[in-house]
C-alpha positions in Angstrom: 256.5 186.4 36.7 253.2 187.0 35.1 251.9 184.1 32.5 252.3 186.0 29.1 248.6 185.2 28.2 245.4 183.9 30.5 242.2 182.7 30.3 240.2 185.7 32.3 237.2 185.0 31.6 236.3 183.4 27.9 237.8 180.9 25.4 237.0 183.4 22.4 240.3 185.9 24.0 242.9 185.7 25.9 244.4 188.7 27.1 248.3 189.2 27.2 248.6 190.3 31.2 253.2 190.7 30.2 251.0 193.9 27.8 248.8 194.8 30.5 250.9 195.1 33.3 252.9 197.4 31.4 249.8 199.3 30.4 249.3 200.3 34.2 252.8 200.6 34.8 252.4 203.4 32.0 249.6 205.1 33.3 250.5 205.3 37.3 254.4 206.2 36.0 252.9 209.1 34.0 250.6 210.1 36.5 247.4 209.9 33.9 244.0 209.0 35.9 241.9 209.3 32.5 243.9 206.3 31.3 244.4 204.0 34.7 240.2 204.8 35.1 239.8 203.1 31.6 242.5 200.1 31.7 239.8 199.3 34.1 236.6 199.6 32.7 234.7 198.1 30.9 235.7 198.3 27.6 239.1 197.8 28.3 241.8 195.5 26.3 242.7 194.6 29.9 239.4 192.3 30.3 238.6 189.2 28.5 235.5 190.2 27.8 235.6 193.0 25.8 236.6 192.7 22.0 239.7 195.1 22.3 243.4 194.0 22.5 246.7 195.6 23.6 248.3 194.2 20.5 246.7 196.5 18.1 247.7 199.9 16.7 244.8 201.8 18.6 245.7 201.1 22.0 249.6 201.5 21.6 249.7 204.8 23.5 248.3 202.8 26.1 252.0 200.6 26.5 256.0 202.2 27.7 257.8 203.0 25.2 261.6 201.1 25.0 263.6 204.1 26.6 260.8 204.5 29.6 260.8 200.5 30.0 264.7 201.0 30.6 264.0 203.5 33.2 264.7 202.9 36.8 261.1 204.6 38.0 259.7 202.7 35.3 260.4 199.3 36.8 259.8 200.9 40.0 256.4 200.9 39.2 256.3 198.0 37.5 257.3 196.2 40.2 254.5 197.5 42.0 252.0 196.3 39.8 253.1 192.8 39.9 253.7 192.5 43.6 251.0 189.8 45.0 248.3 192.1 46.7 248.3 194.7 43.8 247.9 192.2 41.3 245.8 190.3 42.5 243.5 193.3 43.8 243.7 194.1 39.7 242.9 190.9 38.2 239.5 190.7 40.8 238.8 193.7 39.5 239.1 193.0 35.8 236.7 189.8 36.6 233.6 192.1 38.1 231.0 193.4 36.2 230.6 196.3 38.5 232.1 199.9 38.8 236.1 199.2 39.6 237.7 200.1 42.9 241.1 201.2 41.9 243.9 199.7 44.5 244.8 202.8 46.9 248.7 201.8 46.3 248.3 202.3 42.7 246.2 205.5 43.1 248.4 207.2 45.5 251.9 206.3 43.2 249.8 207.6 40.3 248.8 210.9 42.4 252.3 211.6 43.4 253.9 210.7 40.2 251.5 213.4 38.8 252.1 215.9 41.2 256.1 215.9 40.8 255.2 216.4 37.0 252.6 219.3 37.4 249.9 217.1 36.3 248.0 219.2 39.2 244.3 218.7 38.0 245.2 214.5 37.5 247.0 214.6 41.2 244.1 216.2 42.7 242.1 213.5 41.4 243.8 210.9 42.9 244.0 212.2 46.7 240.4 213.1 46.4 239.6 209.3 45.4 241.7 208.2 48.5 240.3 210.5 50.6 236.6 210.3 50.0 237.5 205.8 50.2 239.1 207.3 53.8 236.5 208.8 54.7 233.7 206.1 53.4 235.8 203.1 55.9 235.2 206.4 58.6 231.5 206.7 58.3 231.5 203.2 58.7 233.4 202.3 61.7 231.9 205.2 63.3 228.4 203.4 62.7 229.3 200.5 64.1 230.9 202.2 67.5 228.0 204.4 67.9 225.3 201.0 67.7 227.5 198.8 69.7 227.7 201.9 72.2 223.6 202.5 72.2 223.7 198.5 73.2 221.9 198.2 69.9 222.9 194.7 69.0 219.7 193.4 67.0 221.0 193.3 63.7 224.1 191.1 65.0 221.3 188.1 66.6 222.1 189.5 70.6 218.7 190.7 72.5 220.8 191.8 75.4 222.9 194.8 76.2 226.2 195.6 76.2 226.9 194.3 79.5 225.2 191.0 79.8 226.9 190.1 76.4 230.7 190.1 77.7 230.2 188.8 80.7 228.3 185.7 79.0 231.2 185.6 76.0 233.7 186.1 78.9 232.5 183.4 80.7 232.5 180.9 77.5 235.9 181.5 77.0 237.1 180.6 80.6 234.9 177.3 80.4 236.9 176.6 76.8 239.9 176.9 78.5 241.2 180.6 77.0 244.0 182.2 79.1 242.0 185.7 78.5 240.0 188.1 76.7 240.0 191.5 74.8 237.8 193.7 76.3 236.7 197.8 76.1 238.3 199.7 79.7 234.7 199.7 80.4 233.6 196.4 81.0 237.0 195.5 82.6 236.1 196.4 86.1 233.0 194.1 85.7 234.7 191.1 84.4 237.0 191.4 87.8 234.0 191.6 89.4 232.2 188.9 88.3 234.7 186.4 86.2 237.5 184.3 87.8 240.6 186.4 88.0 242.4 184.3 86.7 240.8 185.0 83.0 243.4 188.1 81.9 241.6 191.0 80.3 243.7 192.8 77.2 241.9 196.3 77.0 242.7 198.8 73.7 241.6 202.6 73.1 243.6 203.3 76.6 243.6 206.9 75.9 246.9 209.1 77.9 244.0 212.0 78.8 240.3 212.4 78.7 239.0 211.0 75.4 238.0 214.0 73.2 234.6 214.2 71.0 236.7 213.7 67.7 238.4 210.0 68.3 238.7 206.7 66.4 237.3 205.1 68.8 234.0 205.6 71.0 234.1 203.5 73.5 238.1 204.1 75.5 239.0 204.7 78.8 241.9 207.2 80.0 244.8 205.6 82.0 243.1 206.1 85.5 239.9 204.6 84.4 242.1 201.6 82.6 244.2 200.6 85.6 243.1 202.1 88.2 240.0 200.5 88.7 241.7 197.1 88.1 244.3 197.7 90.9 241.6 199.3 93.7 239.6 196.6 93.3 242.4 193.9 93.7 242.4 192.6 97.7 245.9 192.7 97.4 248.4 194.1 95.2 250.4 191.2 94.6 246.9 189.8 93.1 246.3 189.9 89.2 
């Protein structure tokens, strides 16, 4: 249960977060964007630093009325709000001076709670947020794939390529007594090659046919690339 008032961030107001909780419950239950965008800005009753308060008149259309706070999808939302991550991702937010990231399970609720009420132009703005936050975590795993896969490790402290860098961090962890290591398909035939077999070798992006140009990952191996290089190279195929 959420404290009925908090400290946020002054002594000179506290903020009632019972009133505030309810005031995103509102806005994500009636699919409004305008209003879930401004329960998090800056001026918003919702942050002890701003002058405004829930409890007055001018921000009443802000909180459930009785009959929608007795509604089943009501609390279903509301329960949303309070659950531990959402929360949580809300009052970090309410603590930043910077330009609010809205939590994606908030923003997608709001979207289709919008859409099943026609709100069309207030849904659309809600799958575009997600998307274009999609795409953003995208751009920025393909970045790191495409450095790590030009051996361009400078900016991580490693002057040495690719190669020379799992077979030291390989070797490490054989010496600390690790039963294995994760490792791309492609450096798995050298770590047989060169580490004690006994180390094992888990290997993701294991792709079922030739890896495409469009992929999550850059660096994969298909099936006969994975395990068949493993097993030819093995003097025997009882060996590991």
């Amino acid at each position: 249960m959420l404290g009925r008032k908090r400290h946020l961030a002054t002594d000179a107001k506290q903020v009632d977060m019972e009133l505030a909780a309810r005031a995103f419950a509102k806005a994500v239950h009636d699919g409004d964007i305008v209003n879930l965008r401004f329960l998090f800005g800056p001026f918003t009753p919702a942050r002890a630093t701003s002058s405004e308060r829930f409890e007055t008149e001018k921000y009443a259309y802000l909180l459930p009325d009785e009959e929608q706070e007795r509604s089943r999808e009501f609390q279903s939302v509301l329960d949303l709000v309070r659950s531990r991550s959402v929360w949580a991702h809300i009052e970090n937010e309410l603590s930043m001076s910077r330009p609010p990231q809205l939590p994606s399970d908030l923003v997608l609720a709001l979207g289709d709670n919008a859409l099943r009420q026609g709100k069309y132009t207030s849904a659309a703005q809600a799958y575009e947020m997600l998307r274009i936050r999609a795409r953003m975590q995208e751009l920025v795993l393909e970045a790191a794939d495409e450095s790590l896969d030009r051996g361009d490790l400078d900016d991580l402290g490693f002057a040495v390529d690719v190669e020379k860098l799992v077979l030291s961090r390989a070797r490490r962890a054989l010496e600390a007594g690790c039963d294995g290591v994760v490792s791309s398909g492609l450096e798995a035939p050298m770590l047989r090659e060169f580490i004690d077999h006994r180390l094992l070798v888990v290997t993701p992006g294991i792709r079922p046919v030739e890896n495409q140009p469009v992929d999550d990952q850059k660096r994969t191996v298909d099936v006969a690339q994975a395990f068949g290089c493993l097993l030819y190279t093995s003097p025997s195929p009882r060996d590991p």
